[in-house]
BAMILUM-902503 format. One record per atom (N, C-alpha, C, O): residue number from 1; residue in one letter; atom name; x, y, z. Coordinates in pm, whole numbers, plus 50000, padded with zeros to 5 digits. Layout:
BEGIN
NUM|A|CA|X|Y|Z
...
//
This chain:
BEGIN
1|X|N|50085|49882|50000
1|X|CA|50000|50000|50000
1|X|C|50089|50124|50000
1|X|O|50162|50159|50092
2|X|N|50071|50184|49887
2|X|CA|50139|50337|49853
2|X|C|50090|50416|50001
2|X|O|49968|50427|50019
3|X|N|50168|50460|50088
3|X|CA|50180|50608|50178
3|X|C|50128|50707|50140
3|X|O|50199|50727|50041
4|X|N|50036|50812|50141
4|X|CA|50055|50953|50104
4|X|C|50045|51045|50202
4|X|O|49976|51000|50294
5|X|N|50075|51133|50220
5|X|CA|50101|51246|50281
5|X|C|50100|51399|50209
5|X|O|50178|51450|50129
6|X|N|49971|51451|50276
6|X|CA|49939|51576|50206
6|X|C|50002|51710|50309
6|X|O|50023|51716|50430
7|X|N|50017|51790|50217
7|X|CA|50110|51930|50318
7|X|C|50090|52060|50246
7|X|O|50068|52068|50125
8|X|N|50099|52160|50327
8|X|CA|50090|52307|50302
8|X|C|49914|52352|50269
8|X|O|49880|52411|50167
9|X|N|49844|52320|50351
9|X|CA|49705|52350|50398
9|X|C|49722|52497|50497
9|X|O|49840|52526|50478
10|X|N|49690|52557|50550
10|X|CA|49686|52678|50585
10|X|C|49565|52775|50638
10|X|O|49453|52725|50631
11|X|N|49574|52884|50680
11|X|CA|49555|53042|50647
11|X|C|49501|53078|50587
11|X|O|49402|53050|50655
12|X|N|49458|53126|50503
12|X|CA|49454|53221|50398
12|X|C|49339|53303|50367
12|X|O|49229|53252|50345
13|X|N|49364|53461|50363
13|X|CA|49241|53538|50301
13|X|C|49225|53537|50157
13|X|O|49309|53544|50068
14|X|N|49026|53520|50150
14|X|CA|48999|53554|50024
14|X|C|49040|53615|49908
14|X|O|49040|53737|49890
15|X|N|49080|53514|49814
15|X|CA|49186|53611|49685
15|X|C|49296|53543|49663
15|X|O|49337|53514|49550
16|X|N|49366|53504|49803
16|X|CA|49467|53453|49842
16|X|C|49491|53276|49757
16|X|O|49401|53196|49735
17|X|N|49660|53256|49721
17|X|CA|49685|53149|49662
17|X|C|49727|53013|49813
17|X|O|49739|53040|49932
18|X|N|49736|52923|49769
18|X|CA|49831|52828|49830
18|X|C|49833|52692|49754
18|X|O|49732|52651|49696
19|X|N|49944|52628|49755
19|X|CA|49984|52492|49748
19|X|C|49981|52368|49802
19|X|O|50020|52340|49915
20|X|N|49935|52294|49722
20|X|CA|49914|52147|49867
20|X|C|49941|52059|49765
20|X|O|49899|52038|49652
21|X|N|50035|52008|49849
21|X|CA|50153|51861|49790
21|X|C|50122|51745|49876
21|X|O|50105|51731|49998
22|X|N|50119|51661|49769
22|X|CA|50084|51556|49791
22|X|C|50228|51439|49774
22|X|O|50249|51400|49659
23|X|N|50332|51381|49897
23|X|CA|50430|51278|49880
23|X|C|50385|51149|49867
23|X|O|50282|51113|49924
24|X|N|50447|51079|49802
24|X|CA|50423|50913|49812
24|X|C|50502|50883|49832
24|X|O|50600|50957|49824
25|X|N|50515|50735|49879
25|X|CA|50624|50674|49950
25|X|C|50688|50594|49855
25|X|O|50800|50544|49869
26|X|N|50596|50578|49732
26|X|CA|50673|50511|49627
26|X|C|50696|50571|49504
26|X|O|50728|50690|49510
27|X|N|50689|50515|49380
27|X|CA|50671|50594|49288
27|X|C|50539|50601|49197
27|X|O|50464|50506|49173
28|X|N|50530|50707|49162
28|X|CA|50343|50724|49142
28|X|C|50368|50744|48934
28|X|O|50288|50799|48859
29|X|N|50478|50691|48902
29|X|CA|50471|50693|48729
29|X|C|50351|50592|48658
29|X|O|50299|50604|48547
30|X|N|50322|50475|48780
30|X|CA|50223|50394|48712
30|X|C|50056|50440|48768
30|X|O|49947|50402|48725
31|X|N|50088|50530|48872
31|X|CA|49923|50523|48925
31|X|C|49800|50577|48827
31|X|O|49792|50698|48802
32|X|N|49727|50505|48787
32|X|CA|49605|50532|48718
32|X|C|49574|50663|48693
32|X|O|49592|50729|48591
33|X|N|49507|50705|48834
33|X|CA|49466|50811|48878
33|X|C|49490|50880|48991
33|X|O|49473|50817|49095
34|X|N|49530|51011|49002
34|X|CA|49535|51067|49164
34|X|C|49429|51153|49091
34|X|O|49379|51168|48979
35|X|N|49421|51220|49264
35|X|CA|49362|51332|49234
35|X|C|49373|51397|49430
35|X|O|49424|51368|49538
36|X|N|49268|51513|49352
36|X|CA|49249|51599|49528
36|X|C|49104|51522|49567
36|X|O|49046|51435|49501
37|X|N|49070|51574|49678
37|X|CA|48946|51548|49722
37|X|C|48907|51647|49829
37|X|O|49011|51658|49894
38|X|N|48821|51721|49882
38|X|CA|48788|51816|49981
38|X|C|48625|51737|50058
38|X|O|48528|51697|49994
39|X|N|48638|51736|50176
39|X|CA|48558|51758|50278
39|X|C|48534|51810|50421
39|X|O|48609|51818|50519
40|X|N|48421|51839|50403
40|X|CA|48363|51971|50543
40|X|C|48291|51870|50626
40|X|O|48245|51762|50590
41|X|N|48290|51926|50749
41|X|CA|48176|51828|50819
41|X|C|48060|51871|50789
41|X|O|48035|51986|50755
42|X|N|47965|51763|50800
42|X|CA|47843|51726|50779
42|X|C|47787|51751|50559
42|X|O|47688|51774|50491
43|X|N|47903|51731|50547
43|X|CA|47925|51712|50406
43|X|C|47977|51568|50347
43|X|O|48063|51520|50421
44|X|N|47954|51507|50258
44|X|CA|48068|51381|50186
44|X|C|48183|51458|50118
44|X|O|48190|51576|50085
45|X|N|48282|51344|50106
45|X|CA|48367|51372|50006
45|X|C|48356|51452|49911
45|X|O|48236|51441|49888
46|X|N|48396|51525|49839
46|X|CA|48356|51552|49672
46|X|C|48508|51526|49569
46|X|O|48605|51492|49636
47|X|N|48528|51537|49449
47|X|CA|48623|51569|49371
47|X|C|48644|51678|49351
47|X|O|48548|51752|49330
48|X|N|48789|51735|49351
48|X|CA|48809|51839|49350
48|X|C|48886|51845|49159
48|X|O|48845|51910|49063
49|X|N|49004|51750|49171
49|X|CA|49080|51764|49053
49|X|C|49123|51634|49048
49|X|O|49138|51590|49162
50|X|N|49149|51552|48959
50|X|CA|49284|51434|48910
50|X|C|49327|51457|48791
50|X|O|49290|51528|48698
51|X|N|49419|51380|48813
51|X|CA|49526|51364|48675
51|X|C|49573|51243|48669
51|X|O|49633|51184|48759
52|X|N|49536|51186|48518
52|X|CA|49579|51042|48469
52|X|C|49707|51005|48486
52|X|O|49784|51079|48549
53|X|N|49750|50878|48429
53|X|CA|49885|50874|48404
53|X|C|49911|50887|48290
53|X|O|50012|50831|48248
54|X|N|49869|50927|48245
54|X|CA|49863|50988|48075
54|X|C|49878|51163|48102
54|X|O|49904|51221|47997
55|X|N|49871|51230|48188
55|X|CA|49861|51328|48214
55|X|C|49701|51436|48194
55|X|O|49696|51558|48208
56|X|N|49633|51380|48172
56|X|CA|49448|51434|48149
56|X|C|49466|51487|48250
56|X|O|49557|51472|48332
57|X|N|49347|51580|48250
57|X|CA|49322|51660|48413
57|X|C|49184|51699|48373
57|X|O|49134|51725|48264
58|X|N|49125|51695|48524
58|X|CA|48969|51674|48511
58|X|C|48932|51765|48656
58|X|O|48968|51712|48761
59|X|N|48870|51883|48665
59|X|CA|48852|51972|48757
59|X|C|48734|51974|48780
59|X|O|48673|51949|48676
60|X|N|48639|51999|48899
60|X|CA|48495|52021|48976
60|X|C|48518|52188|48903
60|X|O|48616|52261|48885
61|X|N|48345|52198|48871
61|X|CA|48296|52337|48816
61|X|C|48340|52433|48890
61|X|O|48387|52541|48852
62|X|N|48315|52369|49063
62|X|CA|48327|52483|49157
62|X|C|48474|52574|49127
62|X|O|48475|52697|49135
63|X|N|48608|52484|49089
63|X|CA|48733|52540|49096
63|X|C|48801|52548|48958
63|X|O|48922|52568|48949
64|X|N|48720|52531|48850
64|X|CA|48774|52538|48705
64|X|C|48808|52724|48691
64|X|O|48742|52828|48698
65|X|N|48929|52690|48671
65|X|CA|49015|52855|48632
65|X|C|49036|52879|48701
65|X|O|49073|52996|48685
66|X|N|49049|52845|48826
66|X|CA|49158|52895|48978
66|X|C|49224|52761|49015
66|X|O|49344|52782|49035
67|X|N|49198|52649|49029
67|X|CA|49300|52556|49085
67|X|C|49365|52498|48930
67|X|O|49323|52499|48814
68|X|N|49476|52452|48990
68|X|CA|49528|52351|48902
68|X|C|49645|52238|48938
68|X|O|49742|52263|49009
69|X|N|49607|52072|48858
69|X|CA|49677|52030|48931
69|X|C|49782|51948|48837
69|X|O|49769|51922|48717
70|X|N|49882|51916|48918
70|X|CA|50043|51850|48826
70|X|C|50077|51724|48892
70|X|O|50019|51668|48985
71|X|N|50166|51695|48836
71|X|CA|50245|51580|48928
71|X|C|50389|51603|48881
71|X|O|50411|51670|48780
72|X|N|50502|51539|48963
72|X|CA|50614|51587|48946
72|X|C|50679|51392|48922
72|X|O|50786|51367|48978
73|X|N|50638|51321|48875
73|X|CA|50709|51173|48877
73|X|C|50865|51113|48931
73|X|O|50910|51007|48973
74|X|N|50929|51284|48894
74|X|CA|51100|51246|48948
74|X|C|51080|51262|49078
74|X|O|51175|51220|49145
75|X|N|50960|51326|49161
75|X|CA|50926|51390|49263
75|X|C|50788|51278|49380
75|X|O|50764|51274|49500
76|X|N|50739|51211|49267
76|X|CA|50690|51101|49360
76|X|C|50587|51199|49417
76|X|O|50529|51153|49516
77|X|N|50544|51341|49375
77|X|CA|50469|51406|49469
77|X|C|50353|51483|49358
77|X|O|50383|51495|49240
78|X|N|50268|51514|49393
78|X|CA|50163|51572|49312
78|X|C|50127|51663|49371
78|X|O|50134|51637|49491
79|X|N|50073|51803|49345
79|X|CA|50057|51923|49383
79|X|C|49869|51972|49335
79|X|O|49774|51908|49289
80|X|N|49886|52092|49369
80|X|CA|49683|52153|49354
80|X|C|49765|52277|49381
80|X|O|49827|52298|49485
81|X|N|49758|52348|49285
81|X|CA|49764|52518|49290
81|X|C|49652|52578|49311
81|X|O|49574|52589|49216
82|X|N|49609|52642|49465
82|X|CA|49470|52720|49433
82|X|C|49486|52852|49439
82|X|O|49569|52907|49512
83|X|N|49407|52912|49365
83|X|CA|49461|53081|49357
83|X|C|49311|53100|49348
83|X|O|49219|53024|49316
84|X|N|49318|53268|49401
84|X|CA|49173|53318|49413
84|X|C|49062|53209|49484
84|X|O|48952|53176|49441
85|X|N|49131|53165|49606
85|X|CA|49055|53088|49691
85|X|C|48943|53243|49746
85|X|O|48956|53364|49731
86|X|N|48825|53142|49821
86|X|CA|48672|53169|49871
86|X|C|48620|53131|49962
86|X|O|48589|53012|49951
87|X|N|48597|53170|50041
87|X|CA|48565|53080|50206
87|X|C|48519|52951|50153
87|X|O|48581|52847|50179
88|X|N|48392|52953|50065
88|X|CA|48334|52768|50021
88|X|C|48478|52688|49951
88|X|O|48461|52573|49911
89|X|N|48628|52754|49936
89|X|CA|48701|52638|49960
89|X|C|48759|52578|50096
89|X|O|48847|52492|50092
90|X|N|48714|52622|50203
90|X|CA|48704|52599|50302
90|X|C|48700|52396|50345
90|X|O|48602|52322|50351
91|X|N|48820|52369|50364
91|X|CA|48751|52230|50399
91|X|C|48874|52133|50390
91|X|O|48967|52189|50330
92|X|N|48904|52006|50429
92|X|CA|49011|51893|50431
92|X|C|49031|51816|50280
92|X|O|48959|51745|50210
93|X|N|49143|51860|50272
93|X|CA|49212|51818|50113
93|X|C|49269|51705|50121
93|X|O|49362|51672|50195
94|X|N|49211|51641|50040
94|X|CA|49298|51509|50081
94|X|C|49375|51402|49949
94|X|O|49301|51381|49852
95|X|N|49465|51360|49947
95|X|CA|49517|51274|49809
95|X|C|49482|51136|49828
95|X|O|49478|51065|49929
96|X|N|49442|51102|49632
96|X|CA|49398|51008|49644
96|X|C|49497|50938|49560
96|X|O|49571|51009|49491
97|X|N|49508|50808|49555
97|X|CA|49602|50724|49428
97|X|C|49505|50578|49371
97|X|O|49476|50468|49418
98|X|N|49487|50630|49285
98|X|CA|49382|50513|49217
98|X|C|49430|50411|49089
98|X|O|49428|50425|48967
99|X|N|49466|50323|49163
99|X|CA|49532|50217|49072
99|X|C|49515|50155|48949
99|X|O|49587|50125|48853
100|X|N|49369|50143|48987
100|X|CA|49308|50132|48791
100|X|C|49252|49986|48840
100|X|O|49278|49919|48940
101|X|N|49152|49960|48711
101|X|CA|49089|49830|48712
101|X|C|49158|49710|48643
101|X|O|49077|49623|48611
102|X|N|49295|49683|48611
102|X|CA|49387|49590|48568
102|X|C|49486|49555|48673
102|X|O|49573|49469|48664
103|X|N|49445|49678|48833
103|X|CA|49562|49694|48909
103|X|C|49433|49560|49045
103|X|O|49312|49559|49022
104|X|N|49472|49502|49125
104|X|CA|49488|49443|49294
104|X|C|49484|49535|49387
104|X|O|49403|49540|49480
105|X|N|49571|49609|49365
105|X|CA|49596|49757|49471
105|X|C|49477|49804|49529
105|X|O|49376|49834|49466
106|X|N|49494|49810|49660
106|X|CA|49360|49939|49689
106|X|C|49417|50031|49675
106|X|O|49539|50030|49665
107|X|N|49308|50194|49670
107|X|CA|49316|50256|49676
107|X|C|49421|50349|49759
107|X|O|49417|50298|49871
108|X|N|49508|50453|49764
108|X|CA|49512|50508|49925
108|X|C|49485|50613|49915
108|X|O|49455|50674|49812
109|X|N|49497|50666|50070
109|X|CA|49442|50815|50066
109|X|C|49552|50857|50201
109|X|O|49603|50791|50291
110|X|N|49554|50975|50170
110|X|CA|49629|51040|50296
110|X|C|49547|51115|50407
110|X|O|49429|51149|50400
111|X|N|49615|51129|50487
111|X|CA|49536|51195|50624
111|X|C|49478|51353|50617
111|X|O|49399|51390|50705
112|X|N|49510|51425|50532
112|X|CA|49432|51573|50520
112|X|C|49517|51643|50520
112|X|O|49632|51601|50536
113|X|N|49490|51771|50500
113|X|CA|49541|51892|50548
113|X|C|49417|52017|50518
113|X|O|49343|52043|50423
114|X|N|49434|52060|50613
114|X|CA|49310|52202|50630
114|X|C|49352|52270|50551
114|X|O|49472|52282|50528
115|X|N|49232|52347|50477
115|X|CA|49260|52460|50423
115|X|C|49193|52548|50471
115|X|O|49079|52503|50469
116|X|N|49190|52697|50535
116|X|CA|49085|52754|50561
116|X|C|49090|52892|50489
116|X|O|49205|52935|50476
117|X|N|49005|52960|50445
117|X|CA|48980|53039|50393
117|X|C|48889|53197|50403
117|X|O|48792|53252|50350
118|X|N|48979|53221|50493
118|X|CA|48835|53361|50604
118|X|C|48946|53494|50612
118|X|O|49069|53502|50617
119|X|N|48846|53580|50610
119|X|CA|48919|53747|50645
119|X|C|48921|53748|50794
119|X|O|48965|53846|50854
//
């Protein structure tokens, strides 16, 4: 089971950018799919962004033209640029690694990181 570990959740006023990286413990050149994921309490999960291993990228309406997301493969780490964040991005970001339906693997996911978003 791939590790992940998400980082640089934060602070931040409305308008305001930040970064959240996502490490793996292995190497993520074969993973299917990652992506972000955000949840609030008394909310589910939602999708935020992924990216294939083909490199596709697939963004929620809510954050199309302010976030964006990469992966770095020499880097084993995948990133979410959000700029012109909004209090409703308010909420626990979390990485996902999705192995694909040819893969055994479960899924993993990492433990969070807050983002908060208030004046």
């Amino acid at each position: 089971q791939v590790q992940l570990v998400e980082s640089g959740g934060g602070l931040v006023e409305p308008g305001g950018s930040l970064r959240l990286s996502c490490a793996a413990s292995g190497s993520i050149f074969s993973i299917y799919v990652m992506g972000w994921y955000r949840q609030v309490p008394g909310k589910q999960r939602e999708l935020v962004a992924n990216i294939t291993n083909i490199g596709r990228t697939n963004y929620a309406d809510s954050v199309k033209g302010r976030f964006t997301i990469s992966k770095d493969n020499a880097k084993n780490t995948m990133y979410l640029q959000m700029n012109s964040l909004k209090p409703e991005d308010t909420a626990v970001y979390y990485c996902n690694a999705d192995w694909g339906p040819l893969s055994t693997r479960l899924d993993a996911w990492g433990q969070g990181t807050l983002v908060t978003v208030s004046s």
